[in-house]
C-alpha positions, 0 to 999 in steps of 0.5 A: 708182596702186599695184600688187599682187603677183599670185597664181601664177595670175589669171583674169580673165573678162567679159562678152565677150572681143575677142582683137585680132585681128578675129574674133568676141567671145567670151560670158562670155570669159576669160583666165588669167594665169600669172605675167606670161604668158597660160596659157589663153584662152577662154570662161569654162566652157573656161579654169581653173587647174590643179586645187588651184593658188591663183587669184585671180579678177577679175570683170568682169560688165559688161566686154569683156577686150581685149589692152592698148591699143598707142598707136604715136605719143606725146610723153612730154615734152609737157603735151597743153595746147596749149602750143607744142613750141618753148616745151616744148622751152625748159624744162630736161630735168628738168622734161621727165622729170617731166612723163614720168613723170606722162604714163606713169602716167596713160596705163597707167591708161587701159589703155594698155600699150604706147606708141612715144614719137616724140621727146624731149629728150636723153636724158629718155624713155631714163632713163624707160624705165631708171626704168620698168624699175627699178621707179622709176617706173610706166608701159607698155611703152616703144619709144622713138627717143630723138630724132628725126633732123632736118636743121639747123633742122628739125622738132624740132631742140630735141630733139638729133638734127640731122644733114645729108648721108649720113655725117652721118645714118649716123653720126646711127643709128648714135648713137642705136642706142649710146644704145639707141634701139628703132626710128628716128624721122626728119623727113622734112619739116617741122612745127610747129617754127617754123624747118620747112616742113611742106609741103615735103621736107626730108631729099633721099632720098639721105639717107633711103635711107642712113637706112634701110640703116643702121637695117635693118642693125642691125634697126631700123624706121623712121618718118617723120614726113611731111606733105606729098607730096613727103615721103610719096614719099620715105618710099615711095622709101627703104622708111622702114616708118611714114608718120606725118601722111601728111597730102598737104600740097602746096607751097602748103598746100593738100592733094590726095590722090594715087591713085597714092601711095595703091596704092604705099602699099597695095603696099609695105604701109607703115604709116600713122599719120594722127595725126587727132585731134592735127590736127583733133580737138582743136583744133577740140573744145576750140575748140568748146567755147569757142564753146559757153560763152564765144563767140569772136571773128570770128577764131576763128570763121573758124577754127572754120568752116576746120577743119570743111571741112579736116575732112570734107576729110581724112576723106574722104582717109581714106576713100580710102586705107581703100578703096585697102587701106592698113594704118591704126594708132592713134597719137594724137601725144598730149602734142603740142598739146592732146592729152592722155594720155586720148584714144586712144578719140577717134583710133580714132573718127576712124578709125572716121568715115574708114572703119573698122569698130570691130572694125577700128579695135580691131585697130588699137590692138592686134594691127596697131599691135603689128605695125607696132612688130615687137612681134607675137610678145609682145604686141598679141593675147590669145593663149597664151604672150604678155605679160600685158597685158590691159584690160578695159573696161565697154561694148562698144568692137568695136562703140562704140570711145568705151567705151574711156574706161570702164576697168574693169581693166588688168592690165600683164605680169600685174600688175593696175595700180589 
């Protein structure tokens, strides 16, 4: 990948325009760019550059021109090839910074711009975000947690944020804002990390309200990683702004969806992150695929047939909480299990069958997931005076969000990324 100095203006047009925030397209649209920022945004016969100033001009007859896409939920450290987190989390810090930077380069070219990073080792995403920034690696922009707080044992506890009690968490924020943490990611309840229970709480909510003061105090947001029930009460309880999974996972592994959480969800306007792909796309495709070629055994088969029905099940969750006016934004968990860093289109779709418009699942991946990470006032729209990050895409994605694999263009704070 290489960039290109760009000319004091660019103008970028189209064949259509989708702005990111839910209104009509635009015929033949176009942004102008000035330096890293947005100058002009309209039809193309509306938006020029000042008489005589040099402009260079990116053409797209057959592209739509979107605000740069915004992926609330990725795990840099991760190969996206199935391999288990306790084995990723054994390779040294090294190795998980290299594997980083390849993922933030191949993503940025997806058009991708911006990601929240949900937890990694140490400190190897806060030296990638410094390397970004140096000009010593290419990648989008980064909002990073560092690491995710956990109790003693707990989901991803490899990672180095393992606190227990209120002072233990207290102090836990307060280290990872001096690290320079942007927002707070916390396991509120088990996962993959084989020492969890995914379907249990695990911080108590003491601990998360203590978590949540103490972030809010210094201006920070937090997410909750939360699969089971008991869980997603509690991120409601403690006001924790992100419910990640959210995947109503009760005691005993089954899952049932709870009506009353589902309005104090839509009441309190939490966010919500279901992650769709990670849990059943990707697996169930790649197990798909196997039976298409190779076949597989009675196991497999079993297990193929069971996410099928979990599937449909978990869509139709999703359809619920889609009529009880939760606020639903694009987060792919990509990296973790076999996601790799170019399916973002796959977990828009997935929205799409739960419920979602396209336009609606487009808005999700820019303006509100822009939102839900406090970024709104830079980024997530195309509108003047915000960043320049603009991708470009052929086909039509407000009406088909799987024409986002057909990148066109991206242009990363005014520089176009090739």
């Amino acid at each position: 990948m290489t960039t290109t100095t760009p000319a004091p203006y660019q103008l970028i047009t189209g064949k259509l325009l989708v702005d990111g925030r839910g209104g009509r397209a635009v015929e033949r649209g176009a942004v102008l760019l000035e330096g890293s920022k947005i100058r002009m945004v309209g039809a193309v016969n509306e938006v020029a550059a000042p008489e005589g100033a040099p402009v260079e001009v990116h053409d797209f007859p057959e592209g739509t021109i979107l605000p740069g896409l915004v992926d609330v939920h990725t795990h840099l450290n991760y190969p996206g090839d199935g391999t288990h987190t306790d084995d990723v989390m054994e390779e040294e810090d090294d190795i998980l910074l290299m594997q980083s930077i390849v993922n933030s380069r191949l993503y940025l070219a997806k058009g991708v711009t911006t990601i929240r990073d949900n937890g990694a080792k140490n400190h190897t995403t806060l030296s990638l975000k410094k390397g970004i920034a140096r000009g010593l690696a290419t990648g989008p922009r980064l909002s990073i947690c560092v690491n995710p707080l956990t109790i003693t044992g707990g989901h991803m506890w490899q990672m180095g944020a393992e606190a227990d009690g209120v002072d233990e968490v207290v102090k836990g924020v307060r280290r990872l804002v001096k690290l320079g943490a942007d927002y707070i990611k916390v396991a509120v309840t088990g996962g993959t990390t084989k020492t969890s229970d995914r379907n249990r709480a695990a911080y108590n909510l003491d601990e998360l309200k203590a978590i949540v003061d103490e972030s809010h105090k210094f201006n920070r947001l937090v997410a909750g990683h939360a699969h089971a029930t008991a869980g997603i009460v509690n991120c409601l309880d403690s006001g924790i702004d992100m419910i990640i999974h959210c995947s109503w996972n009760d005691a005993d592994g089954g899952s049932t969806i709870r009506p009353d959480v589902v309005e104090r969800i839509a009441e309190t306007g939490s966010w919500v992150n279901p992650t769709l792909d990670q849990v059943f796309g990707a697996p169930r495709e790649k197990l798909q695929e196997k039976a298409d070629t190779v076949g597989l055994d009675a196991e497999e088969r079993e297990r193929l047939d069971g996410w099928g029905a979990r599937m449909e099940d978990r869509l139709g969750q999703i359809e619920q909480m889609v009529k009880g006016g939760a606020r639903f934004v694009t987060g792919t968990d990509c990296g973790w299990g076999p996601v790799p860093f170019s399916r973002i289109h796959k977990e828009m779709d997935l929205l799409v069958q739960g419920g979602l418009t396209p336009m609606q699942a487009v808005v999700s991946a820019t303006q509100d997931a822009a939102d839900s990470l406090g970024l709104l006032d830079e980024l997530g729209t195309l509108e003047v005076g915000k960043v320049g990050d603009v991708a470009v895409f052929n086909g039509e994605p407000h009406r088909d969000v799987n024409d986002i694999v057909n990148v066109a263009g991206v242009f990363h704070g005014g520089v176009r990324v090739v």
